[in-house]
Structures are given as structure tokens and as C-alpha cells.
C-alpha positions as CSV (number, residue, x, y, z in Angstrom):
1,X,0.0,0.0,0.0
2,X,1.6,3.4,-1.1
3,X,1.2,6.3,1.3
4,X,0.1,9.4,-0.1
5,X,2.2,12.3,1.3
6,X,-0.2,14.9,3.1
7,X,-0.2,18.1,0.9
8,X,0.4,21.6,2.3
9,X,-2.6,23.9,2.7
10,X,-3.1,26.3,0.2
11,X,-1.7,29.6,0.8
12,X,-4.7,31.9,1.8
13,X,-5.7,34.2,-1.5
14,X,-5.4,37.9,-0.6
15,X,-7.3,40.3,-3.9
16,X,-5.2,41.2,-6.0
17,X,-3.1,45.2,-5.4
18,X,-3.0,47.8,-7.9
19,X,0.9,48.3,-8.4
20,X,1.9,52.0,-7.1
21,X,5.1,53.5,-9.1
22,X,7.7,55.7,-6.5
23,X,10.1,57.9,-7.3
24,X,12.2,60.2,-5.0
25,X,9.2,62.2,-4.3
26,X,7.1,59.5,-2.6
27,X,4.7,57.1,-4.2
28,X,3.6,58.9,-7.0
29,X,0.7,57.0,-8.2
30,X,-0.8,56.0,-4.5
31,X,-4.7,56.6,-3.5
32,X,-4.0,60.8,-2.9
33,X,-2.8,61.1,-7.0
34,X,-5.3,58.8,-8.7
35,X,-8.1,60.6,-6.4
36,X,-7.5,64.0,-7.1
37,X,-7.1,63.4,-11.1
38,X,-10.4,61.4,-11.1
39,X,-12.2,64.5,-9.4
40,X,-10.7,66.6,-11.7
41,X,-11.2,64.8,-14.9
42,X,-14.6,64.7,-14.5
43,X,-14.9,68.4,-13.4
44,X,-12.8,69.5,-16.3
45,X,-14.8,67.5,-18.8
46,X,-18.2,69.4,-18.0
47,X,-16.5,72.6,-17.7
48,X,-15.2,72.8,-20.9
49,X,-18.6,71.8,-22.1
50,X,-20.5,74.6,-20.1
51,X,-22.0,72.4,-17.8
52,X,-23.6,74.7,-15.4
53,X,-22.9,72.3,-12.6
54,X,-19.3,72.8,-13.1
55,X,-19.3,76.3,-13.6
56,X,-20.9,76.7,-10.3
57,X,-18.0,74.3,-8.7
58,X,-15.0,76.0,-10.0
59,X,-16.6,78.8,-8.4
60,X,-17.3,77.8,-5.4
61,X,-13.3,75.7,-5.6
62,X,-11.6,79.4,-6.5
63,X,-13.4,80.8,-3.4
64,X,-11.7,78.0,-1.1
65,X,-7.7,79.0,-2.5
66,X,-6.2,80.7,0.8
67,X,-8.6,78.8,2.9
68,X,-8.0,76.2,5.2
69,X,-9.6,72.6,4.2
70,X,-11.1,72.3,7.4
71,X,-12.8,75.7,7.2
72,X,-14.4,75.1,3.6
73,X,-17.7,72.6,4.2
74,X,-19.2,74.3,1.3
75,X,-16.2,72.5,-0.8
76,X,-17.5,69.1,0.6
77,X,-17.7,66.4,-2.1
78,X,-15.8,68.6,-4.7
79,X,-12.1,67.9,-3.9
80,X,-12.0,63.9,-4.5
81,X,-11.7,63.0,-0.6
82,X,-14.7,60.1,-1.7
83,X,-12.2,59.0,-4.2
84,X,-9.3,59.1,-2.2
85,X,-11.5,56.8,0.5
86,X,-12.6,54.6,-2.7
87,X,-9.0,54.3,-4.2
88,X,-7.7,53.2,-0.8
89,X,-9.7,50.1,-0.6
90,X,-9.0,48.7,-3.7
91,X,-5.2,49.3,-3.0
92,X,-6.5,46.9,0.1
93,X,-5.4,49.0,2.9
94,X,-6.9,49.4,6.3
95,X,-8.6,52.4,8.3
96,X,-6.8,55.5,7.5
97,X,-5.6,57.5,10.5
98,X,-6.1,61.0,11.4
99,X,-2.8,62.1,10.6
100,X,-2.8,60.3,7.1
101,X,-6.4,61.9,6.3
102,X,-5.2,65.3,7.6
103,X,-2.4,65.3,5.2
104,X,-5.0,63.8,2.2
105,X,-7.2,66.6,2.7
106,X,-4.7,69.2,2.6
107,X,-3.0,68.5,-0.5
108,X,-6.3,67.7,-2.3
109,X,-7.8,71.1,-1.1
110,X,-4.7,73.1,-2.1
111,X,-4.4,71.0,-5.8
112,X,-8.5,71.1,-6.9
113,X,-8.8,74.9,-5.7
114,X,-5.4,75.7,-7.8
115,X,-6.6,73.3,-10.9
116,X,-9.8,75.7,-10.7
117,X,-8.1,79.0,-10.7
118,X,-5.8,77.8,-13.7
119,X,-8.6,76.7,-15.8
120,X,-10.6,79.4,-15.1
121,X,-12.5,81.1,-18.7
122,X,-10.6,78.7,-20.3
123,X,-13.1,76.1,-22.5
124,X,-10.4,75.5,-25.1
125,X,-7.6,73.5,-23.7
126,X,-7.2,71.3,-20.5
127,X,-4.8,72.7,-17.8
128,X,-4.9,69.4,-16.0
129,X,-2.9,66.6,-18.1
130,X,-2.7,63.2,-16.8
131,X,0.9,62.0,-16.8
132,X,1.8,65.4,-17.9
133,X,4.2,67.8,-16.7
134,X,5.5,68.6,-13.2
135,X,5.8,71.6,-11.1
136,X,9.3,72.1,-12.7
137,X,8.7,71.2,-16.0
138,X,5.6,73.5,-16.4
139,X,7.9,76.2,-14.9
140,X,10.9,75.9,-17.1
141,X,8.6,76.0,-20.4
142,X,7.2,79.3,-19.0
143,X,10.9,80.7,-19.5
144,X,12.0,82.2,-22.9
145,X,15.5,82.4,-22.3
146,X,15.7,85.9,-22.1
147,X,16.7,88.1,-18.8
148,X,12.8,87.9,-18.1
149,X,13.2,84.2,-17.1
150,X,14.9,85.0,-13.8
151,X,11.5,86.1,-11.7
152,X,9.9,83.2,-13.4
153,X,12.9,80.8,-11.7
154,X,13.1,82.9,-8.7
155,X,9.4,82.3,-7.7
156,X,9.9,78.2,-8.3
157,X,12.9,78.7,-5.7
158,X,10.2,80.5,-3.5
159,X,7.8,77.9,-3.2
160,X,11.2,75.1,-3.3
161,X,12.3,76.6,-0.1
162,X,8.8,77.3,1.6
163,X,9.1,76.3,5.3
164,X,5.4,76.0,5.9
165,X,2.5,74.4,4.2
166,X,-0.2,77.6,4.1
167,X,3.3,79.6,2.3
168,X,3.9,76.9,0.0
169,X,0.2,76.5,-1.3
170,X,0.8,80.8,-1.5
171,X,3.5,80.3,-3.4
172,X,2.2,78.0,-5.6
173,X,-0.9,80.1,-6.5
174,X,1.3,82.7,-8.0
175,X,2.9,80.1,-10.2
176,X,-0.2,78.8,-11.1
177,X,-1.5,82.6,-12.2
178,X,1.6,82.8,-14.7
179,X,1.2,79.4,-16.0
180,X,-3.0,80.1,-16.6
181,X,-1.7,83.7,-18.7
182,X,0.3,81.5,-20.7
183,X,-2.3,78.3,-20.7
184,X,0.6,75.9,-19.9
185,X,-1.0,72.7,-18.0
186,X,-0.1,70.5,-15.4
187,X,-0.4,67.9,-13.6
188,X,-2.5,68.4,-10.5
189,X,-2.8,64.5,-9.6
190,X,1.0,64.6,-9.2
191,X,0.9,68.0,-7.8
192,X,-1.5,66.6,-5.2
193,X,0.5,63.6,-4.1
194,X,4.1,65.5,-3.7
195,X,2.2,68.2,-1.4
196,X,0.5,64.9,0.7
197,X,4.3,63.6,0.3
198,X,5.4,67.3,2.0
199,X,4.1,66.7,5.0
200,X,5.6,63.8,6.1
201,X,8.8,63.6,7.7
202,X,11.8,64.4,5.3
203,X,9.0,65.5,3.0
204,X,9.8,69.3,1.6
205,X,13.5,68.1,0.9
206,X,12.2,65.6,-1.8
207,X,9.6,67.2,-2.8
208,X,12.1,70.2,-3.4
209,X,14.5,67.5,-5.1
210,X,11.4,66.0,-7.5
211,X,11.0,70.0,-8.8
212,X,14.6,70.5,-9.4
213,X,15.0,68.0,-11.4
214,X,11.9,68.0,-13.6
215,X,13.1,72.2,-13.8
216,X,16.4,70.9,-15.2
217,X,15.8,67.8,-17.5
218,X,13.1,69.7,-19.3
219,X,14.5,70.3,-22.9
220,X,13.1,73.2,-24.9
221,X,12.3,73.7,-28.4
222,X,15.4,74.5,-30.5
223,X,15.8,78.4,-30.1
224,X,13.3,78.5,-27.0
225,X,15.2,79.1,-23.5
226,X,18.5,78.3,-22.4
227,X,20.2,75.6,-19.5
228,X,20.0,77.4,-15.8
229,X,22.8,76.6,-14.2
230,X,21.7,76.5,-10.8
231,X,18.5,74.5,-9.4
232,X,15.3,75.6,-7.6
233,X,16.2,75.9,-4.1
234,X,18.7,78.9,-3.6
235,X,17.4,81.5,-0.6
236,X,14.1,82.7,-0.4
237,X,13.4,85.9,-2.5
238,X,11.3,88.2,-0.9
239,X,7.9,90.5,-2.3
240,X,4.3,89.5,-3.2
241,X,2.9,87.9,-5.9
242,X,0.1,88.3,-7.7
243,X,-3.1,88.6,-5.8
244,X,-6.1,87.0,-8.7
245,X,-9.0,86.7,-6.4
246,X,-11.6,87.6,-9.5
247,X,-14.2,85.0,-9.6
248,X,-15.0,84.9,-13.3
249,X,-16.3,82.1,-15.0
């Protein structure tokens, strides 16, 4: 009589993950990313096609810029946190923590409100691009080479060396004004996940890293803006930026 070996138990099935890409920024494609561009894809999509539900939205989303996340209720259900909630589960993680939601609904508020101001009047082309460009890349593309390029680079160091988080999203809006003049896009789902990345420990230093780069490997047209020799993150200029508060639509 042969004896049948007893077999193993099968290893427990666990559903199936999502993979997440990194770089030196943080993850770059976790729940915080993926939510914000859903929220915004769909937004953007009506807006450009009149939909008077998303002209009332970016309205009511430009209001929020300068505003704390926590002080804006009327913003509820218009800056992807039911996304990011969503998109968390099917990565299979567990109960988010205060600390960890905190930090999601800061950078979402600061990144749709921004989006909103930057498209803002504009039907014709989409300022928020998938996969598209980064902080520094959209910077460098504003430059033309000339002497006029260095308050363009000087405000990227600004927001680079920002020590807090309500300076940094002030810096960033005056970015975001130039780049809306000159209807050159971003990407606010990457945006969104570098200022959740920001907050954490070690954070603003590789956040400030991520910008440099993308400021410096960006190559221009042949003819259009030159090689700056030194990165985003010299000492903070000082002086205002510009102040759009106008709430067209």
C-alpha cells in the first residue's frame, strides 16, 4: 500500500493590489494622486462643455484657495476625498488614521482649488494633463531664455524653499497665475501627491529635489530658453505675488 504524502494547505488568497510607481518624491501613483485626477477629470470634462454644474463648482473651488480645508464645508464632495476613501480600498489598505487623512485633505484642497483658478475662462484646452508635466517642467517651459526668465525661476525657488504648508500653497498660486496667462497645463494629480508627500517627515526636501529635477531635464524647443545653471532651491526671495482673487467664469 503506497502512502500518499499529506499536501500543504493552500496559501490563503489575498485580492489582488494595484501596483503603485515611486520615485524620489514619494509614491507617486498612491490613492491621494489617482483621487484627485479622477475628481478633476470629470470636473474639467463638464467645464469645458458649459455644464452649469461645473461652472458653479469651479466657483465655489476658486473661493476655497487661501482657505483652510477644514474651514471650507461648502467645498465638501468637490475635492475627491470620496475618491481618495474609494481608491484606498482597492489598494486593500486598512482604516486611514487622522494624521494620514489630515495630510490627504490638505493637499487635495490646495491642488483642486489651484486646478480651478488655472482653468478658469478657459473652455479651449485642458490645464490638468494626466501623466503630464511637473511643477518644474511646467515652470521651465514658461521661461523664454531671455533676462525675463529670472523672476519666473526665482518664484519656483520661492515655493522650493517654503518652510510651511499655508506659504507653500501661496506660493504656488502665484505660479499657477503665470502658468494660466500662458495656458501651460499641469499635472495636478502629481501635484497633489508631492504636497501629501510634503508633509511627512523628510518630505519638503524631496519634494524640493522632484521640482529640481523636472526644472532641469526639461528640454526646450530649438531656439526656445537656455540651461539654468543652478537649481530651484537657492534663498528665499522676498515680495508679493500676484493677488487674482476675481471669480469669473
Amino acid at each position: 500500500m503506497t502512502e500518499t504524502a499529506p499536501r500543504s494547505p493552500a496559501p490563503a488568497e489575498h485580492p489582488e493590489r494595484k501596483p503603485e510607481r515611486t520615485t524620489g518624491a514619494g509614491t507617486e501613483h498612491g490613492p491621494v494622486r489617482q483621487a484627485v485626477a479622477q475628481r478633476i477629470r470629470t470636473l474639467q470634462h463638464d467645464y469645458r462643455n458649459d455644464v452649469s454644474h461645473a461652472v458653479q463648482a469651479l466657483a465655489r473651488l476658486r473661493r476655497g484657495i487661501g482657505r483652510q480645508a477644514t474651514e471650507t464645508p461648502d467645498l465638501w464632495g468637490l475635492v475627491g476625498m470620496e475618491q481618495f476613501y474609494a481608491t484606498r480600498t482597492v489598494h486593500g489598505r486598512g482604516r486611514v488614521d487622522e494624521a494620514e487623512a489630515l495630510r490627504a485633505e490638505r493637499a487635495a484642497h490646495v491642488a483642486v482649488t489651484l486646478w480651478a483658478l488655472h482653468q478658469q475662462s478657459n473652455r479651449a484646452k485642458r490645464m490638468h494633463v494626466e501623466d503630464g508635466a511637473s511643477l518644474g517642467t511646467a515652470v521651465r517651459r514658461l521661461m523664454s531664455g531671455t533676462d525675463s526668465d529670472e523672476p519666473i525661476r526665482k518664484r519656483l525657488v520661492r515655493a522650493g524653499t517654503a518652510t510651511t504648508f499655508d506659504v507653500l500653497a501661496q506660493r504656488l498660486r502665484e505660479l499657477v497665475v503665470l502658468l494660466r496667462a500662458a495656458e501651460i497645463p499641469l499635472d495636478y494629480g502629481l501635484l497633489a501627491e508631492q504636497l501629501d508627500r510634503w508633509q511627512r517627515p523628510g518630505g519638503p526636501a524631496l519634494v524640493r529635489q522632484a521640482w529640481g529635477r523636472s526644472f532641469h531635464a526639461h528640454q526646450p524647443a530649438a531656439g526656445h530658453g537656455a540651461q539654468q545653471d543652478d537649481a530651484p532651491g537657492g534663498p528665499v526671495e522676498t515680495g508679493a505675488g500676484p493677488n487674482d482673487t476675481k471669480d469669473e467664469t
